[in-house]
C-alpha positions in Angstrom: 50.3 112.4 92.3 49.7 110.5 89.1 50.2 106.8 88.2 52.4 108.7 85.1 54.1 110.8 87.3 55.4 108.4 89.9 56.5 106.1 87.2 58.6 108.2 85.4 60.2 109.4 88.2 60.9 105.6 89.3 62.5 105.2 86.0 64.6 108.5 86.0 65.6 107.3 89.7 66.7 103.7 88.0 69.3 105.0 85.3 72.5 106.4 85.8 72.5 110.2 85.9 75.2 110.3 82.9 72.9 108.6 80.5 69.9 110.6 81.4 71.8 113.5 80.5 73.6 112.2 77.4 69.7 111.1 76.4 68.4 114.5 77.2 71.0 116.5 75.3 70.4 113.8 72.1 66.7 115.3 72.6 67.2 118.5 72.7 69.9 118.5 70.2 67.4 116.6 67.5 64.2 119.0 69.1 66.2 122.3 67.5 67.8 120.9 64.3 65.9 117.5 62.3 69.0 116.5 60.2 70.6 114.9 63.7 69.6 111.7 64.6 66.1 110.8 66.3 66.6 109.9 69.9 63.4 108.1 69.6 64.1 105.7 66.6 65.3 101.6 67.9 69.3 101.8 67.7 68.9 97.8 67.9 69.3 95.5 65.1 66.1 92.9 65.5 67.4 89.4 64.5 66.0 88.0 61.3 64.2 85.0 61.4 67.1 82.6 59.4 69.9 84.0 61.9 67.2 82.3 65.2 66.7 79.4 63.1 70.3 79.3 62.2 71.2 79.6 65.9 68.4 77.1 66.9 69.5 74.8 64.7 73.6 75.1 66.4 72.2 74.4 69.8 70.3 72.1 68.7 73.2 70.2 66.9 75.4 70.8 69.8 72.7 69.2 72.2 71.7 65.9 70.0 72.3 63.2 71.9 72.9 64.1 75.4 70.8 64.6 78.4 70.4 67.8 77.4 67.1 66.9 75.2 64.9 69.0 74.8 62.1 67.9 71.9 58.4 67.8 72.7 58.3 65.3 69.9 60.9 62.5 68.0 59.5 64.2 64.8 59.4 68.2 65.7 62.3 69.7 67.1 62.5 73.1 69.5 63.5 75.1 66.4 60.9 73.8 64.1 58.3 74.8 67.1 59.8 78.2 68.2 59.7 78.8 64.4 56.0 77.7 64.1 55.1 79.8 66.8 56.9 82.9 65.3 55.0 82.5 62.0 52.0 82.2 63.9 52.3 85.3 66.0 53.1 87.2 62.9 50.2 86.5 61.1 48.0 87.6 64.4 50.0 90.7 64.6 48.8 91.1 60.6 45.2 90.1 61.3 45.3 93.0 64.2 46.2 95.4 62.0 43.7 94.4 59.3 41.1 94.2 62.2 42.1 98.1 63.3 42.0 99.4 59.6 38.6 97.7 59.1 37.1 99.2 62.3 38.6 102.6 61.7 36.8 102.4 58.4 34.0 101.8 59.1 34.1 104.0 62.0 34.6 106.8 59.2 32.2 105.1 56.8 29.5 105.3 59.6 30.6 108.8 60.8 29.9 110.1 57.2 26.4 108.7 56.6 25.6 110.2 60.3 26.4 113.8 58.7 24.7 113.2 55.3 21.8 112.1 57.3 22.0 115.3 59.6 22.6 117.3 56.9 19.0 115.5 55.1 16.0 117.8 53.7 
């Protein structure tokens, strides 16, 4: 048996039967007619980056001066850093992409001078 194989049937084994099916019939329901809704789109709102920092900064507020302490630093607080870090990782996620677009690029770029070559007098 495949890696694949055994997987899914460790994750169909996981769920409840009744969401399996309800998930299955949303498939097949959007498989035979577009206009319903895509089973396969994120139903989850992802949490802007001023509601974390907003939320950061409530703990944060609630925590000042009890044991509960949590700052690396006297002058950069857990919110400041977690927000740091977020801004960092999107930029990498950017350069990624600009990284894959360049190589698929040239990829073509190099593919094309290969058949002008072949194609040559």
């Amino acid at each position: 048996m495949s890696d694949h194989f055994i997987a899914h049937f460790e994750l169909n084994t996981s769920l409840p039967r009744d969401l399996l099916l309800k998930w299955e019939a949303e498939i097949e329901a959007w498989e035979q007619d577009k206009t319903q809704p895509n089973p396969f789109t994120l139903k989850m709102a992802k949490p802007t980056q001023a509601s974390v920092r907003y939320e950061l900064a409530q703990a944060e507020a609630q925590n000042a001066g009890t044991l509960e302490e949590t700052s690396l630093d006297d002058h950069v607080s857990p919110s400041v850093l977690i927000a740091c870090g977020l801004e960092i990782e999107g930029k990498q996620y950017v350069d990624v992409i600009i990284c894959v677009l360049d190589l698929t690029f040239d990829a073509k770029t190099w593919s094309q001078s290969r058949s002008i070559k072949d194609m040559g007098p």
